[in-house]
C-alpha positions in Angstrom: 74.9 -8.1 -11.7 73.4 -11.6 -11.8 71.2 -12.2 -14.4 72.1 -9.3 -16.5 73.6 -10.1 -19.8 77.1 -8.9 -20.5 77.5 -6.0 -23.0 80.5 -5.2 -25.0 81.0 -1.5 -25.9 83.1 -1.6 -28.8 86.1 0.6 -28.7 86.5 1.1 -32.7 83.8 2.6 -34.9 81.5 0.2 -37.5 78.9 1.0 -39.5 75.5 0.3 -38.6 72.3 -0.5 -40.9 69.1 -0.5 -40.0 66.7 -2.7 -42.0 62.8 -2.6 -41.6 61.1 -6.0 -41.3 58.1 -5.6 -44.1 56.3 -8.5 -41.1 55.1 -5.9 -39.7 54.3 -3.7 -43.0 50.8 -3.1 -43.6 49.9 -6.2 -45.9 47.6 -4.6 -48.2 50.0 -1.5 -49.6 53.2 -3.2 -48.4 54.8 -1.2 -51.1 53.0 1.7 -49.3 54.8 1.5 -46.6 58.0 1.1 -47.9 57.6 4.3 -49.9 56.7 6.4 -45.8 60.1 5.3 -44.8 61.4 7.9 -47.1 64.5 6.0 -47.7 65.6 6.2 -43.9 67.3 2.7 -43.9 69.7 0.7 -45.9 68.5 -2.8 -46.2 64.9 -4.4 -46.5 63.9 -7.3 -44.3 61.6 -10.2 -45.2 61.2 -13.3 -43.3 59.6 -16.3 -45.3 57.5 -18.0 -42.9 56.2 -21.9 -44.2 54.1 -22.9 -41.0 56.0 -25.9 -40.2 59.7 -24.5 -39.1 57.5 -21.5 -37.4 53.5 -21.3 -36.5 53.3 -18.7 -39.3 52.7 -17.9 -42.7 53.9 -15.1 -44.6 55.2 -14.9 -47.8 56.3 -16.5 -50.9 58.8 -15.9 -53.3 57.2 -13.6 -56.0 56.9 -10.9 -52.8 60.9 -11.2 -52.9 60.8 -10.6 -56.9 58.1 -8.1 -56.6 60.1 -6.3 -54.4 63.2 -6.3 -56.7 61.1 -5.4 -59.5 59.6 -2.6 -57.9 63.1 -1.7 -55.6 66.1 -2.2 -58.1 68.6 -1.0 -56.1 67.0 -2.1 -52.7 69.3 -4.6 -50.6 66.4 -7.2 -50.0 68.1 -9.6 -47.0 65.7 -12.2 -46.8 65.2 -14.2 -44.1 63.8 -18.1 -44.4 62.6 -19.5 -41.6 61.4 -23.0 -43.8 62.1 -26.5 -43.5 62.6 -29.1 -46.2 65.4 -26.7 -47.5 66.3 -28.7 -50.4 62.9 -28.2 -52.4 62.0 -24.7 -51.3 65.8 -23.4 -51.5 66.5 -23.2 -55.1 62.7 -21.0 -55.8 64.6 -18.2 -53.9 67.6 -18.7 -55.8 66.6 -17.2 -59.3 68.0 -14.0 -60.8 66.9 -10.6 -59.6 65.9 -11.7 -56.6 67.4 -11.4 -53.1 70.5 -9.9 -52.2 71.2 -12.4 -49.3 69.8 -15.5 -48.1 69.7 -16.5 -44.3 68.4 -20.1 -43.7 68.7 -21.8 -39.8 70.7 -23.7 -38.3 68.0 -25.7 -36.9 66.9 -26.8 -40.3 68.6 -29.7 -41.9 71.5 -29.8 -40.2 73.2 -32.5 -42.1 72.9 -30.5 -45.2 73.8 -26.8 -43.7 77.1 -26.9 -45.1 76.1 -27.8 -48.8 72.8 -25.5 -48.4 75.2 -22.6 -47.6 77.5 -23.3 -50.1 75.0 -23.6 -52.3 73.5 -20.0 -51.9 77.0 -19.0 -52.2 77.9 -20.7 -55.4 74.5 -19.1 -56.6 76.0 -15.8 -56.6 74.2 -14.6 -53.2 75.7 -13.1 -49.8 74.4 -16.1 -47.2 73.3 -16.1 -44.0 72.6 -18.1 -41.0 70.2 -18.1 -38.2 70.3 -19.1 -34.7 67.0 -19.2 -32.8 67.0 -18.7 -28.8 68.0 -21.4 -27.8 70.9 -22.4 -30.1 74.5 -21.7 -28.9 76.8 -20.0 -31.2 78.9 -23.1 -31.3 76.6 -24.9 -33.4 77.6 -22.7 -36.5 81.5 -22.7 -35.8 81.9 -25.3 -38.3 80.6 -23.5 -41.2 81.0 -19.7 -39.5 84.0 -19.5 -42.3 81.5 -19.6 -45.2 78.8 -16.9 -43.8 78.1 -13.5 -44.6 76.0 -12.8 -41.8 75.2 -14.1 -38.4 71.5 -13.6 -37.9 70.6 -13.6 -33.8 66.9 -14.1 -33.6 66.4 -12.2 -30.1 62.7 -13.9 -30.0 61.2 -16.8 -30.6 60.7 -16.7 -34.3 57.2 -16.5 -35.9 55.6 -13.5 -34.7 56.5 -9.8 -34.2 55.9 -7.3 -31.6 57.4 -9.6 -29.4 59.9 -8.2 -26.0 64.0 -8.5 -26.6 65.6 -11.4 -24.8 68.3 -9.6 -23.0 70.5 -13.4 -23.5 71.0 -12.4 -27.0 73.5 -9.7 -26.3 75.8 -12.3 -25.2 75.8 -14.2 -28.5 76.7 -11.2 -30.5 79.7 -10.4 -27.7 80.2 -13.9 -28.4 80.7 -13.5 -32.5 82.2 -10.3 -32.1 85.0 -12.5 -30.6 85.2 -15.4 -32.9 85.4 -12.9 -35.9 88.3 -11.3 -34.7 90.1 -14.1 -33.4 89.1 -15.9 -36.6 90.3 -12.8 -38.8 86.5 -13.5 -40.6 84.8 -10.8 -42.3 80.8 -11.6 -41.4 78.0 -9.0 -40.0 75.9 -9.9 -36.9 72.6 -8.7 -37.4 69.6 -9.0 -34.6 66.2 -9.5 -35.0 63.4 -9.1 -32.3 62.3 -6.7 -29.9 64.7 -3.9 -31.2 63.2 -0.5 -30.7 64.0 3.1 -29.8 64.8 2.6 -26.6 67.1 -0.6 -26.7 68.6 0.1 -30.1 72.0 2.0 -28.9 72.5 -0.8 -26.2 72.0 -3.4 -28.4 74.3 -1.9 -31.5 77.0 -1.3 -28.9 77.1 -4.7 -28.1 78.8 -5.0 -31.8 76.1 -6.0 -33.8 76.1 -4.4 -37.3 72.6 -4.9 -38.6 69.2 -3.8 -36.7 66.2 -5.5 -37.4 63.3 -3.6 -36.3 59.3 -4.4 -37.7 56.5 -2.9 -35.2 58.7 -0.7 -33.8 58.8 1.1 -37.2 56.1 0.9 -38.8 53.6 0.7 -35.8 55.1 4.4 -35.5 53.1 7.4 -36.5 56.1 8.8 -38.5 58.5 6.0 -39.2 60.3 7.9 -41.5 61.1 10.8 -39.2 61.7 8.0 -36.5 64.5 6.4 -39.0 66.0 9.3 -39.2 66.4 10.4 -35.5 67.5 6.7 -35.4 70.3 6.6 -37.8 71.7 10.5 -36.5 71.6 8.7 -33.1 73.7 6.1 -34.0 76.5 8.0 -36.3 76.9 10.0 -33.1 77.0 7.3 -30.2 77.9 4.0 -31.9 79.5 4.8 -35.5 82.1 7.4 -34.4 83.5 7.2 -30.5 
């Protein structure tokens, strides 16, 4: 139907994870609400906003080393959404820090190839971004050195915003260069995921879900993580 993105239901099963966005935590006992999730998730989200390459602030490093002091064994999968990656990069890259490092590839471009191999060398899984309006082929040239594939199904900045139902087609998209690339990377989504678009949208082959006011917004996030991840071992992780 015309102006209906295409959706890939995947005929093989694959794990999904589901990892909270702390965005949307409350920002006074952000810990707080880590500890009501109950341990209903498997990785920890933070976007690192700087105001420039988004009109947003949120936090700084010593959140991400906080968090690993506090969360040992916590996968933190941080998110930057920063320009001027060559002097804010290497703060992020100390020990006991992040597990994984996702920078844009909107953000110097003519050093994304040594900024990814960089967090690589570093000892980190990497990532990278692509905002709306970037097409996946902007990242085929450094797609071989990626752990992830971050699709930011909103504008980036601001949560609570709605899904744009475009974004399916880049993850049908990377579902298909991995495979006819023989690569090994996740495809994780970020925007607008919720509990009534969240089967749809890991069905679509996407391997990590992304979710901030749609969890903890919830009355009972933990009880809704839960119901989330049963959900998904029966529809999406076994066929």
């Amino acid at each position: 139907m015309a102006g209906k993105a295409e959706v890939i239901i995947l005929t093989k099963m694959h794990k999904v994870f589901l990892a909270p966005s702390i965005l949307s935590a409350d920002p006074l006992n952000i810990s707080g609400s880590i500890d009501g999730l109950e341990n209903n998730f498997d990785w920890l989200h933070v976007d690192i906003m700087d105001g420039h390459f988004v009109k947003n602030l949120s936090f700084g490093a010593e959140v991400v080393y906080a968090l690993r002091k506090k969360y040992p064994d916590l996968f933190l999968d941080v998110h930057l959404m920063i320009d001027k990656l060559e002097t804010i990069l290497p703060i992020f890259m100390k020990p006991n820090g992040a597990s994984l490092i996702t920078i844009h590839a909107e953000t110097d471009s003519h050093f994304l190839h040594a900024s990814l191999s960089e967090i690589k060398k570093a000892g980190f899984q990497v990532g990278i971004s692509l905002c709306p309006p970037t097409p996946v082929s902007a990242i085929e040239n450094v797609i071989d050195l990626v752990d992830l594939v971050l699709i930011m199904s909103v504008t980036p900045g601001f949560g609570g915003q709605k899904f744009i139902e475009n974004s399916l087609k880049k993850a049908h998209e990377l579902v298909s260069l991995r495979e006819v690339n023989k690569l090994n990377y996740k495809i994780e989504i970020d925007g607008g995921i919720n509990a009534d678009n969240f089967i749809r949208v890991a069905k679509a082959g996407v391997d990590v879900l992304v979710m901030g006011s749609a969890v903890f917004g919830n009355e009972n996030p933990a009880m809704l993580l839960k119901k989330m991840k049963s959900q998904l071992k029966e529809e999406v992780e076994t066929f």
